[in-house]
N, C-alpha and C positions, 0 to 999 in steps of 0.2 A: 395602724398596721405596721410591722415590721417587715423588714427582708426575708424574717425565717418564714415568713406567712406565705410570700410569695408561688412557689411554688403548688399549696393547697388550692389556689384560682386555676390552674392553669389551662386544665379543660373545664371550666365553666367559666371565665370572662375571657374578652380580650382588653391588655391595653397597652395603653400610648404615651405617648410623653404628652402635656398639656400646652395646647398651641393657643397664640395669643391674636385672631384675628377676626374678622369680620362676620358675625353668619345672618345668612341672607340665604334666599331660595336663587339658583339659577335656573332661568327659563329658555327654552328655545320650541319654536311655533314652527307646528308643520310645514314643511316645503319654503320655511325661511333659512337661510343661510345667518341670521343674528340670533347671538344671543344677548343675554340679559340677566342683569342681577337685581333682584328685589329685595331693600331690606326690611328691619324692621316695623321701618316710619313711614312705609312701602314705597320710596323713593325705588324711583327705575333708573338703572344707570347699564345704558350700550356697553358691552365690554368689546373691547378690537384686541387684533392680535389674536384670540385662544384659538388653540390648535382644535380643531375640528372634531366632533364625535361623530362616530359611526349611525351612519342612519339617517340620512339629511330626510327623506318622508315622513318623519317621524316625529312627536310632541315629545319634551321631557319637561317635569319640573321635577330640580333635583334641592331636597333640603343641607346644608354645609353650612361653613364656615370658609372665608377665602383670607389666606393667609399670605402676607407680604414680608418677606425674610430678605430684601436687597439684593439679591440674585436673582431669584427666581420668584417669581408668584405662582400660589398654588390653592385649588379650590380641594378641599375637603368634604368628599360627601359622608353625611348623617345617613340620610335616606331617600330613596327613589320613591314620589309622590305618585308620579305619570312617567310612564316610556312605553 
């Protein structure tokens, strides 16, 4: 692909720049306050600190990627499995 190509996608994909991190499903279980990340080797690991989603009654499992850039961490969602 070239740059002139570019603008031919433009209403039919989206993109991004190619991030470099972790994917895993993040979970969070009705009427708990924890979440959790699942990876591939389906290793569960408590995540602390993340700022809170809307809807604490509520199940999600969310499919991403969770990227650590030294500032900030950030979970990247693919797709919503369950909410």
């Amino acid at each position: 692909m070239h740059k002139i190509d570019v603008p031919k996608l433009a209403n039919s994909y989206l993109m991004c720049e190619k991030t470099d991190g972790e994917r895993c499903l993040l979970v969070k279980l009705q009427k708990s306050s924890n979440y959790y990340f699942v990876d591939r080797k389906n290793t569960v690991k408590e995540i602390e600190g993340m700022e809170k989603l809307p809807g604490e009654e509520f199940s999600y499992l969310l499919d991403g990627e969770f990227v650590r850039d030294g500032i900030q961490n950030t979970f990247l969602i693919f797709d919503a499995l369950v909410v």
